[in-house]
DSSP file (Angstrom, degrees, kcal/mol; ACC not computed):
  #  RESIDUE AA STRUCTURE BP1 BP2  ACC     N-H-->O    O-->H-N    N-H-->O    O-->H-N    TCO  KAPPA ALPHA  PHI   PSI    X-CA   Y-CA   Z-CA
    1    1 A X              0   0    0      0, 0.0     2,-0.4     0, 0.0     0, 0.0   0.000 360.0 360.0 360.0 155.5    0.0    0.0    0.0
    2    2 A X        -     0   0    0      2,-0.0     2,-0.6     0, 0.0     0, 0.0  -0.878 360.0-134.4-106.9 117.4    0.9    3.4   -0.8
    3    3 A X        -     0   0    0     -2,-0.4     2,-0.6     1,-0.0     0, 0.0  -0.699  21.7-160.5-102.9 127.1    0.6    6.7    1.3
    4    4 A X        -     0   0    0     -2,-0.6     3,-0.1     1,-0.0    -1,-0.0  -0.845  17.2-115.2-117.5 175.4   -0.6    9.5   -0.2
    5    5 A X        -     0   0    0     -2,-0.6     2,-0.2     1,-0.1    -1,-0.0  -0.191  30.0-117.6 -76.0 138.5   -0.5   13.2    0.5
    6    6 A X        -     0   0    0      1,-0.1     2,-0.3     3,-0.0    -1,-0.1  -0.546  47.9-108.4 -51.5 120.0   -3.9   15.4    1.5
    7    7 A X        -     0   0    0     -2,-0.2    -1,-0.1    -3,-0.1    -3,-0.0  -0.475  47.0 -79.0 -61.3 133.3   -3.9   17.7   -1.3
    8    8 A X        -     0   0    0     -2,-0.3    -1,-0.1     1,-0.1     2,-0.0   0.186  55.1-113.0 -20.2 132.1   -2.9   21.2   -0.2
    9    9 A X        -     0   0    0      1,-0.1    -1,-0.1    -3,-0.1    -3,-0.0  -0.352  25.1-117.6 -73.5 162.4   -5.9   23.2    1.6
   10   10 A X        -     0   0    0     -2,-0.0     2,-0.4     0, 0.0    -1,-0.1  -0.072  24.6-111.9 -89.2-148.7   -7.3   25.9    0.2
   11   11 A X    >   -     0   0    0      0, 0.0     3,-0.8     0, 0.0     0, 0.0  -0.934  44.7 -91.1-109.7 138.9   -7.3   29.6    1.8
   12   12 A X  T 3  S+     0   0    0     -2,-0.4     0, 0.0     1,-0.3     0, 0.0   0.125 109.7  19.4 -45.3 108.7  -10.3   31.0    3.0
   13   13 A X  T >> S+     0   0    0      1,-0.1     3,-1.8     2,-0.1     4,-0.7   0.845  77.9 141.4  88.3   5.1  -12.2   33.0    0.2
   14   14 A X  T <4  +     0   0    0     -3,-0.8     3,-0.4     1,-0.3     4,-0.2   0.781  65.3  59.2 -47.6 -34.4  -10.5   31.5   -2.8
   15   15 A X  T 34 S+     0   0    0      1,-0.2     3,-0.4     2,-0.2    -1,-0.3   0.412  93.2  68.6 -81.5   4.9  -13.3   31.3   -4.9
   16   16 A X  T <4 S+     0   0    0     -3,-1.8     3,-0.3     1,-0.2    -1,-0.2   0.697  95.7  54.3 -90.4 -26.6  -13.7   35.3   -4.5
   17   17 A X  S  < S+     0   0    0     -4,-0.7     2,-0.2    -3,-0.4    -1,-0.2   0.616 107.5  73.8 -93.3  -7.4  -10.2   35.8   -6.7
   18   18 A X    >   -     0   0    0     -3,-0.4     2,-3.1    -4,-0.2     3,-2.9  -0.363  68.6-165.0-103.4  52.7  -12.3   33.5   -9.2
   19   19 A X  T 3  S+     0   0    0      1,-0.3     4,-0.4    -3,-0.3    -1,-0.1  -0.009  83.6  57.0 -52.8   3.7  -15.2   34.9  -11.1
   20   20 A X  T 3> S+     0   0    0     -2,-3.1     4,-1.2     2,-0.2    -1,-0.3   0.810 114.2  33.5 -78.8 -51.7  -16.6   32.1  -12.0
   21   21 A X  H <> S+     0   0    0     -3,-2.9     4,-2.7     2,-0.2     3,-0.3   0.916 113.3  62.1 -64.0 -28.4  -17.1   30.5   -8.9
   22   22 A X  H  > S+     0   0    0      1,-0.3     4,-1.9     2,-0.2    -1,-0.2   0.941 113.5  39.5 -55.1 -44.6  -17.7   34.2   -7.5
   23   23 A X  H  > S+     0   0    0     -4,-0.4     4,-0.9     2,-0.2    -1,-0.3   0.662 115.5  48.9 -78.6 -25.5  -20.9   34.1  -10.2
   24   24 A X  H >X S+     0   0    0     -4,-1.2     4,-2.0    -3,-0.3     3,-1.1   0.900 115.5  48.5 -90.5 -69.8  -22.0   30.3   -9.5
   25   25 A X  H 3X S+     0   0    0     -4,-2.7     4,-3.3     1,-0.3    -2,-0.2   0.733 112.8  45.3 -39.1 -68.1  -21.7   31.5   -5.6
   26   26 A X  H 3< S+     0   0    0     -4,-1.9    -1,-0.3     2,-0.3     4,-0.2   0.784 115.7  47.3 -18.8 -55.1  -24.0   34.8   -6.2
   27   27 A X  H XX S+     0   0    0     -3,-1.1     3,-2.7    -4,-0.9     4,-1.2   0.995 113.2  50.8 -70.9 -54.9  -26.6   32.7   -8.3
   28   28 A X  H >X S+     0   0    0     -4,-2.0     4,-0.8     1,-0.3     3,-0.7   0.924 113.0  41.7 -30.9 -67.4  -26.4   30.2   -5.4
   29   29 A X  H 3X S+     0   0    0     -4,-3.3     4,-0.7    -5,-0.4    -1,-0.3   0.530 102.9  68.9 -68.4   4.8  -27.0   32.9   -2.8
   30   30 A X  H <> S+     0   0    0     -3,-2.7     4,-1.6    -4,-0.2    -2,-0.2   0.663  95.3  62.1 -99.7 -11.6  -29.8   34.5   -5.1
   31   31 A X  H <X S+     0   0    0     -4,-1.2     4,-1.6    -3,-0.7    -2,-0.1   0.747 102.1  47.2 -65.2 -27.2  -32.0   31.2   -4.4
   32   32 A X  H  X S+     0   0    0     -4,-0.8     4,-4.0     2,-0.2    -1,-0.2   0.842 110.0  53.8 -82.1 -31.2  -32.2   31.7   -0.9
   33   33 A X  H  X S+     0   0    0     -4,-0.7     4,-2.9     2,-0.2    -2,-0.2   0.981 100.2  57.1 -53.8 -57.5  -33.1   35.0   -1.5
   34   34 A X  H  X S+     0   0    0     -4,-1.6     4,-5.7     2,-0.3     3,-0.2   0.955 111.6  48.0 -17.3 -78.7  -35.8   34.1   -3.6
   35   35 A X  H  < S+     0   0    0     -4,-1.6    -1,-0.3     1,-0.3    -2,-0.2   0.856 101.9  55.0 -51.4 -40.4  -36.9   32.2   -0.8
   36   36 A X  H  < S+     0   0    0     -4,-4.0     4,-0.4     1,-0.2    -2,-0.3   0.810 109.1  60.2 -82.0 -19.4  -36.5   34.7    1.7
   37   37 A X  H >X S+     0   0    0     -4,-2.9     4,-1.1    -3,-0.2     3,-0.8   0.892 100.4  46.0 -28.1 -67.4  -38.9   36.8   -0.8
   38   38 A X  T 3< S+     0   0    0     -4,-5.7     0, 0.0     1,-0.2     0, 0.0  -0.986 107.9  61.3 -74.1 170.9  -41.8   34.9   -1.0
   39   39 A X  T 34 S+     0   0    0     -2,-0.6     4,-0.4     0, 0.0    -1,-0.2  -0.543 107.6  48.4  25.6 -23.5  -41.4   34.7    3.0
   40   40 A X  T <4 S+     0   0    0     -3,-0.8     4,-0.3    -4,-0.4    -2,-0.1   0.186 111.8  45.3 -88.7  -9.6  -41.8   38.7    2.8
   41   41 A X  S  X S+     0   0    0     -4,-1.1     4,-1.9     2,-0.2    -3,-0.1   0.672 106.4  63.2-113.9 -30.1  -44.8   38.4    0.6
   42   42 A X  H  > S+     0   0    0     -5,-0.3     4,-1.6     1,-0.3    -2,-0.1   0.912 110.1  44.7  -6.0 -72.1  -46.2   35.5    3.0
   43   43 A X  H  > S+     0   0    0     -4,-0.4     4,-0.8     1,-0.3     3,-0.3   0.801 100.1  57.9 -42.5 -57.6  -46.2   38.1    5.3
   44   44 A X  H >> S+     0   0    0     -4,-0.3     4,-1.7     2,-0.2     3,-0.8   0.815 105.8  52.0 -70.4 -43.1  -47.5   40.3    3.4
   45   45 A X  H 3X S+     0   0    0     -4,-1.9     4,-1.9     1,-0.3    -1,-0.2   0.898 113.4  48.1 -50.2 -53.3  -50.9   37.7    2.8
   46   46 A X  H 3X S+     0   0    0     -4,-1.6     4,-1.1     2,-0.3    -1,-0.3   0.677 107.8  53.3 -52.6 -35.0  -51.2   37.5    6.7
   47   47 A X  H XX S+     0   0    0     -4,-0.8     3,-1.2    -3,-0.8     4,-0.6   0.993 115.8  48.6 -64.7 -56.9  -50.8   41.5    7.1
   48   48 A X  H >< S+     0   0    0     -4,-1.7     3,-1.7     1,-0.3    -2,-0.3   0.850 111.9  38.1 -64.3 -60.9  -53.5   41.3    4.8
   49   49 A X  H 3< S+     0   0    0     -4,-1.9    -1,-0.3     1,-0.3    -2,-0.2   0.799 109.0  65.8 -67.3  -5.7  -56.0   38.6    6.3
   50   50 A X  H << S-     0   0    0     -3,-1.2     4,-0.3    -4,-1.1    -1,-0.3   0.653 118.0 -83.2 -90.9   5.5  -55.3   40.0    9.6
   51   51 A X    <X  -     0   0    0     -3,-1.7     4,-1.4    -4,-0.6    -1,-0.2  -0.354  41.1 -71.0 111.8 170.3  -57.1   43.6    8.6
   52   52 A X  H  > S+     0   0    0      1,-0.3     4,-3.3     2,-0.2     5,-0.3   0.818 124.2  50.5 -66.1 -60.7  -56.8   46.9    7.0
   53   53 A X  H  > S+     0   0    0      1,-0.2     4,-2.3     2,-0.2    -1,-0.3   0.898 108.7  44.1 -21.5 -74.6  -54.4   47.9   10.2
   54   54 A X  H  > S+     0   0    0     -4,-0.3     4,-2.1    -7,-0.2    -2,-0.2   0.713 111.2  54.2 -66.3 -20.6  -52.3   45.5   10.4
   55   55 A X  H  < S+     0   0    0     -4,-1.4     5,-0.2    -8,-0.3    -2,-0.2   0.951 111.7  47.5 -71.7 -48.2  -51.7   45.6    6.3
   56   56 A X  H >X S+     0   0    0     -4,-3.3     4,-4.0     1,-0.2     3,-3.9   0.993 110.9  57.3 -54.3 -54.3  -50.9   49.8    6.5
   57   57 A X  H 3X S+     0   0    0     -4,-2.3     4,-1.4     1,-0.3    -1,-0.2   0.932 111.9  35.1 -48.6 -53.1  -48.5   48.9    9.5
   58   58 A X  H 3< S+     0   0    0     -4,-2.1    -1,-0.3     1,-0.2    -2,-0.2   0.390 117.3  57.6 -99.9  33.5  -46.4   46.5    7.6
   59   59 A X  H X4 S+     0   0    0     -3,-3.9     3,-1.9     2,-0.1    -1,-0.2   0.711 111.7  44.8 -75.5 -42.6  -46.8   48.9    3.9
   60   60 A X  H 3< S+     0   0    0     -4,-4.0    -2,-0.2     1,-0.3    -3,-0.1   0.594 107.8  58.0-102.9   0.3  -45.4   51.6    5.7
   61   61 A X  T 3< S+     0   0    0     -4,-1.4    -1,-0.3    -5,-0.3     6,-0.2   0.526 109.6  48.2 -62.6 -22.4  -42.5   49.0    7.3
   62   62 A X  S <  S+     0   0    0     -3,-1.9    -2,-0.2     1,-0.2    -1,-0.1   0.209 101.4  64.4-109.4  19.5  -41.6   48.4    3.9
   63   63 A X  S    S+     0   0    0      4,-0.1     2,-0.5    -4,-0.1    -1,-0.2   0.313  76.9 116.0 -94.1 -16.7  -41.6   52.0    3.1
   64   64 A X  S >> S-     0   0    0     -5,-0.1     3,-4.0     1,-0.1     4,-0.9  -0.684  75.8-120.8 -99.1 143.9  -38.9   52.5    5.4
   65   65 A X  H 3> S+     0   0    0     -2,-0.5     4,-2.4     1,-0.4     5,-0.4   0.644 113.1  46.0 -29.0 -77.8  -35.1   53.8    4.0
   66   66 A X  H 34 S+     0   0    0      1,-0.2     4,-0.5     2,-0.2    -1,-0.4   0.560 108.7  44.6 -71.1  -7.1  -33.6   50.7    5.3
   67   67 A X  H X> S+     0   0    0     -3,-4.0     4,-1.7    -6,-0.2     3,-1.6   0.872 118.7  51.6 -79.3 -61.5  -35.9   47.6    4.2
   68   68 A X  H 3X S+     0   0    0     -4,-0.9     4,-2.1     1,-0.3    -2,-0.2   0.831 108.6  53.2 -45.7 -37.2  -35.9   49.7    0.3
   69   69 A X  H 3X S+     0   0    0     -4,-2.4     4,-1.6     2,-0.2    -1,-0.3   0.954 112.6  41.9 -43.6 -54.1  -32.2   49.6    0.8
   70   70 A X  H <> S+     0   0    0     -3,-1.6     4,-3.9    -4,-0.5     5,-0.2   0.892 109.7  57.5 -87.3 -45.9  -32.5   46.1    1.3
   71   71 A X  H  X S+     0   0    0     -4,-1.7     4,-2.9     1,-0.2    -1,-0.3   0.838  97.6  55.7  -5.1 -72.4  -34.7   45.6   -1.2
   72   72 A X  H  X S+     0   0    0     -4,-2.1     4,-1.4    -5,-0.5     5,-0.2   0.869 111.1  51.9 -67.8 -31.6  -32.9   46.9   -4.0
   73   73 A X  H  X S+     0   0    0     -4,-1.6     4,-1.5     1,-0.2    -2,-0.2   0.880 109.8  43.7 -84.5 -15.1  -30.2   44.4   -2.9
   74   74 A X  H  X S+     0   0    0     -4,-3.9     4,-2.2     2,-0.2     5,-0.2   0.866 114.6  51.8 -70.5 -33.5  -32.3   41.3   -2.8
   75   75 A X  H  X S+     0   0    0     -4,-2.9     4,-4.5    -5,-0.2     5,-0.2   0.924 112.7  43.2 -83.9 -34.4  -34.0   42.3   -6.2
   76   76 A X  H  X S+     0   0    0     -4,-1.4     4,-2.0    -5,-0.3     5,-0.5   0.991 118.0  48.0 -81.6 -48.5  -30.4   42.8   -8.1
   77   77 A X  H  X S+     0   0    0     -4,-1.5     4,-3.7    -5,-0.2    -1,-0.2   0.969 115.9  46.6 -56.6 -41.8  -29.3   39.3   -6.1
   78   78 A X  H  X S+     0   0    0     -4,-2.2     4,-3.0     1,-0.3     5,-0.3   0.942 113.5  49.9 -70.5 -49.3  -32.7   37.8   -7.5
   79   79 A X  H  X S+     0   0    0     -4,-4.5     4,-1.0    -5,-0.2    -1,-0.3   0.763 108.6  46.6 -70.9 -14.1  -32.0   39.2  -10.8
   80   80 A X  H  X S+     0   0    0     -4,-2.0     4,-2.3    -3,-0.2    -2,-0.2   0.674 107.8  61.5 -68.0 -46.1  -28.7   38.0  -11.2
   81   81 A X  H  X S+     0   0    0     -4,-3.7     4,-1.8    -5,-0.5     5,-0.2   0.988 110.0  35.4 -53.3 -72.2  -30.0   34.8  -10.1
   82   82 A X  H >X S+     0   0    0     -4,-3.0     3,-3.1     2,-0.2     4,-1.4   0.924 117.2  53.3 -49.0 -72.3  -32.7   34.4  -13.1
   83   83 A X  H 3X S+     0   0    0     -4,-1.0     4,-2.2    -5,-0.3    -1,-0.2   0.873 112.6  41.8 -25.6 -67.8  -30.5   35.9  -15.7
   84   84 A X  H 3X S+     0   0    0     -4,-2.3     4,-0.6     1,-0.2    -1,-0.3   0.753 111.4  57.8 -63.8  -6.5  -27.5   33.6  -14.9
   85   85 A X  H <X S+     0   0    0     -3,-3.1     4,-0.8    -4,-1.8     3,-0.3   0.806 107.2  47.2 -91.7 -16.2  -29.9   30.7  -14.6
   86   86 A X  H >< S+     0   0    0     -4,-1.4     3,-5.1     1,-0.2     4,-0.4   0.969 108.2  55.5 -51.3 -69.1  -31.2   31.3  -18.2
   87   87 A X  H 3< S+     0   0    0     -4,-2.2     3,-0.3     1,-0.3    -1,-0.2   0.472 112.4  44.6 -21.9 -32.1  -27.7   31.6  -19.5
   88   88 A X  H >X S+     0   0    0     -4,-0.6     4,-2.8    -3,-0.3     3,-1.2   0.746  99.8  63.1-104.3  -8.2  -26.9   28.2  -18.0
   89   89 A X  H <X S+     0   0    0     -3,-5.1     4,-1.2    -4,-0.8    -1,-0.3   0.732  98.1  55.2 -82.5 -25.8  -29.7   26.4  -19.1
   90   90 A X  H 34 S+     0   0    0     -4,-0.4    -1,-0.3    -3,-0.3     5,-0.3   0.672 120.1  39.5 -74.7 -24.6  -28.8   27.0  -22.9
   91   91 A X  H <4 S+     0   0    0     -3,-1.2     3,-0.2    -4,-0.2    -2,-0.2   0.946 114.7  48.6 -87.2 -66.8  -25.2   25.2  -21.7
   92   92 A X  H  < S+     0   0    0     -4,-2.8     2,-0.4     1,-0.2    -3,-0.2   0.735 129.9  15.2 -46.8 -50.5  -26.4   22.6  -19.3
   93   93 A X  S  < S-     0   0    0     -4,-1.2    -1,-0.2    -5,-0.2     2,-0.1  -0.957  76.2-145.3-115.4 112.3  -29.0   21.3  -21.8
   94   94 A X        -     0   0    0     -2,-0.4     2,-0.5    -3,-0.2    -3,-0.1  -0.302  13.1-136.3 -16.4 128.8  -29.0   22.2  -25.4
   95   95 A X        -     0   0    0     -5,-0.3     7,-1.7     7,-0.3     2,-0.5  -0.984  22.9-162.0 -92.3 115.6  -32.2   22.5  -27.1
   96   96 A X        +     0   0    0     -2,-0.5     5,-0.2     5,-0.3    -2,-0.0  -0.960  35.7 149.6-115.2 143.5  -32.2   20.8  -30.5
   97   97 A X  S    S+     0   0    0     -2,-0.5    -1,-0.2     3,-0.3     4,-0.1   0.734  80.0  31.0 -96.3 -41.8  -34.5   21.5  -33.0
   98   98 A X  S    S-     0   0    0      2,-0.6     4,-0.0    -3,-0.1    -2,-0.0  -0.030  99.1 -89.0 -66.2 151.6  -32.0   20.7  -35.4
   99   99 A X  S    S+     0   0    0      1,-0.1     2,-0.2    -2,-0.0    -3,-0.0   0.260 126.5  46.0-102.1  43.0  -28.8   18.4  -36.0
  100  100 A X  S    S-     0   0    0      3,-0.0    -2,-0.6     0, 0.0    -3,-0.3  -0.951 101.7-128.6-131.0 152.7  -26.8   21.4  -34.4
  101  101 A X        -     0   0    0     -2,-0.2    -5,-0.3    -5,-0.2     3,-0.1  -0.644  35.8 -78.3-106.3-170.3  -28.7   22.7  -31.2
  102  102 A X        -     0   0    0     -7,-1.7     2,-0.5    -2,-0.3    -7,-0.3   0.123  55.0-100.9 -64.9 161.9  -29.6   26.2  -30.6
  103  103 A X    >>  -     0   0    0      1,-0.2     3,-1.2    -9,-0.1     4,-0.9  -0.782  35.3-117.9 -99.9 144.8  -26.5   28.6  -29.4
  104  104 A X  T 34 S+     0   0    0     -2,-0.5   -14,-0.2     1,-0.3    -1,-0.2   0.823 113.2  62.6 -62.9 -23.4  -26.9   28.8  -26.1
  105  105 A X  T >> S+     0   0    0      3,-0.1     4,-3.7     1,-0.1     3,-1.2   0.951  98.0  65.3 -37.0 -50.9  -27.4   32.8  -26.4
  106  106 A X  H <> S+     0   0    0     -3,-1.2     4,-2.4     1,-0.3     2,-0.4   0.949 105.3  35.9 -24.3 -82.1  -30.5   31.9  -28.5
  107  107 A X  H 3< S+     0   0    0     -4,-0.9    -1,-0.3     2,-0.2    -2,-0.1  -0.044 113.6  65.3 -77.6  42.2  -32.5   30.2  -25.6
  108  108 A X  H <> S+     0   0    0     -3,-1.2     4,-3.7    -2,-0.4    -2,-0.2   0.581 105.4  42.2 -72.6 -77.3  -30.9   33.0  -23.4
  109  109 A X  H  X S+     0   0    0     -4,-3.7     4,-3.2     1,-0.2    -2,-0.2   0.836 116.2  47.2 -44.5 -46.9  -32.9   35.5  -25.4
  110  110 A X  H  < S+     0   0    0     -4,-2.4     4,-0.4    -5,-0.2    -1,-0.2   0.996 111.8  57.8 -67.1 -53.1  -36.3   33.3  -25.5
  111  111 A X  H >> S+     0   0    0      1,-0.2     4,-3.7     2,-0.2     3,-3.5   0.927 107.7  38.2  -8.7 -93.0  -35.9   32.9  -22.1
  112  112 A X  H 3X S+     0   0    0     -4,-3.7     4,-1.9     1,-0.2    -1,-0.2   0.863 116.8  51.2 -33.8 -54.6  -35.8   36.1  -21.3
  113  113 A X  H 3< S+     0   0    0     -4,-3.2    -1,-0.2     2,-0.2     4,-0.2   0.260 106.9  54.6 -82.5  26.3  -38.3   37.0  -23.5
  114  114 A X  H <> S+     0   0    0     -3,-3.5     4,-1.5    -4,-0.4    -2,-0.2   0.813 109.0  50.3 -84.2 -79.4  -40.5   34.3  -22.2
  115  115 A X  H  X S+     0   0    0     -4,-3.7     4,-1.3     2,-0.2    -2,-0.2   0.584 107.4  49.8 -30.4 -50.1  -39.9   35.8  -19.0
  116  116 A X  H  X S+     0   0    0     -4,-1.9     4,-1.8    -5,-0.2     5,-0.2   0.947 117.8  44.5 -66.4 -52.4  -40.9   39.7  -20.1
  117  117 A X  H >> S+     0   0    0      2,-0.2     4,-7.6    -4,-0.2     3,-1.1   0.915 109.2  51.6 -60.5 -63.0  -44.2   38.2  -21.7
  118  118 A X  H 3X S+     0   0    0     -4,-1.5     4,-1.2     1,-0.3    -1,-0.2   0.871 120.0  48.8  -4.5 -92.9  -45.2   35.7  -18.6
  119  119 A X  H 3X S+     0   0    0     -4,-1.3     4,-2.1     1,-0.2    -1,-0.3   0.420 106.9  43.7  18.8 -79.7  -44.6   39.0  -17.0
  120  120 A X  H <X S+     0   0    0     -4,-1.8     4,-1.7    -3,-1.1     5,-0.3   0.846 113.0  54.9 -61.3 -63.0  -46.5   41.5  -18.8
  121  121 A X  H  X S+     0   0    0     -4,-7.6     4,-2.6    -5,-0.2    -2,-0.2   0.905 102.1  55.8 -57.2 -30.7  -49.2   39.2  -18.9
  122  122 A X  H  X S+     0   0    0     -4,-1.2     4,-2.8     1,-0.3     5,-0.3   0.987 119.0  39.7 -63.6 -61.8  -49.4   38.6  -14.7
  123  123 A X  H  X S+     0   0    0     -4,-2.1     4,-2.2     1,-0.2     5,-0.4   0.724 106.3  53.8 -84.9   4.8  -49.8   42.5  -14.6
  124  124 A X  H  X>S+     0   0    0     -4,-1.7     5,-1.1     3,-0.2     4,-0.5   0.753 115.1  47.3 -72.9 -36.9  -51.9   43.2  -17.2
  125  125 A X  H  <5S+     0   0    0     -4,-2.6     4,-0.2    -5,-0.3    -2,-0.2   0.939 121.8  37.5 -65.8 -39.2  -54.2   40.5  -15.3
  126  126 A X  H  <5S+     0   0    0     -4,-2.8    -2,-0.2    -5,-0.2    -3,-0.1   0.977 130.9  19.9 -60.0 -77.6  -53.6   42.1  -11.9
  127  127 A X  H  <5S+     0   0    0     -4,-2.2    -3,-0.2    -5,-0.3    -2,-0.1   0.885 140.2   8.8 -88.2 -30.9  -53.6   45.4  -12.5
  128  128 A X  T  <5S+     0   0    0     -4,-0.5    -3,-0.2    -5,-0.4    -1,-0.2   0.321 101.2 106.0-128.0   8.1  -55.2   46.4  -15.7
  129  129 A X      <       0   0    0     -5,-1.1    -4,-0.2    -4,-0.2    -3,-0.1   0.536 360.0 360.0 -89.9-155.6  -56.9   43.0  -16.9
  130  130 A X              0   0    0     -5,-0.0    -5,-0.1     0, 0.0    -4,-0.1   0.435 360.0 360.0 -82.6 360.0  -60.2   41.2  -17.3
């Protein structure tokens, strides 16, 4: 039998000097975010069934400077998330239609515009709809 060596550790924070893993990590932490979204819109239902009171109180909690701060940073983590998860989905699986499949920019772009339309349609139903 043979001994061999533990391969070298790494250093703490190595995948930050690496921007691929930095971007896998980011997309990775925009899923929990995600989650800790709907958990803020949860909320929101409960504000809601519990009355007209309790719904203003926690509007005018998310009106304040430092949940909108925070906000703006979950929505850019959330958007980073979906964006890089099109991107990957054109890598990870190929779509072919074809006997070359699609370049994975291609289903980036349907994606997306999948995504706008889906979209569009939810508030047009919501806000402005049937």
């Amino acid at each position: 039998m043979t001994v061999h060596e533990y391969p070298a550790r790494r250093r703490r924070g190595w995948w930050l000097r690496n921007p691929r893993y930095l971007a896998f990590q980011l997309r990775e932490a925009g899923g929990v975010v995600c989650a800790l979204y709907g958990l803020i819109l949860l909320n929101m239902l409960i504000q809601l069934r519990d009355g007209e009171s309790a719904y203003a109180a926690f509007l005018n909690l998310l009106r304040t400077p430092p949940v909108l701060y925070l906000n703006v940073v979950l929505f850019a983590l959330v958007l980073w998330h979906a964006l890089t998860w099109f991107m990957l989905i054109g890598k990870a699986q190929p779509i072919q239609f074809t006997r070359q499949p699609l370049p994975w920019k291609v289903v980036f772009g349907i994606n997306v515009l999948l995504w706008i339309g889906v979209s569009g349609a939810v508030v047009y139903l919501i806000f402005g709809g049937m």
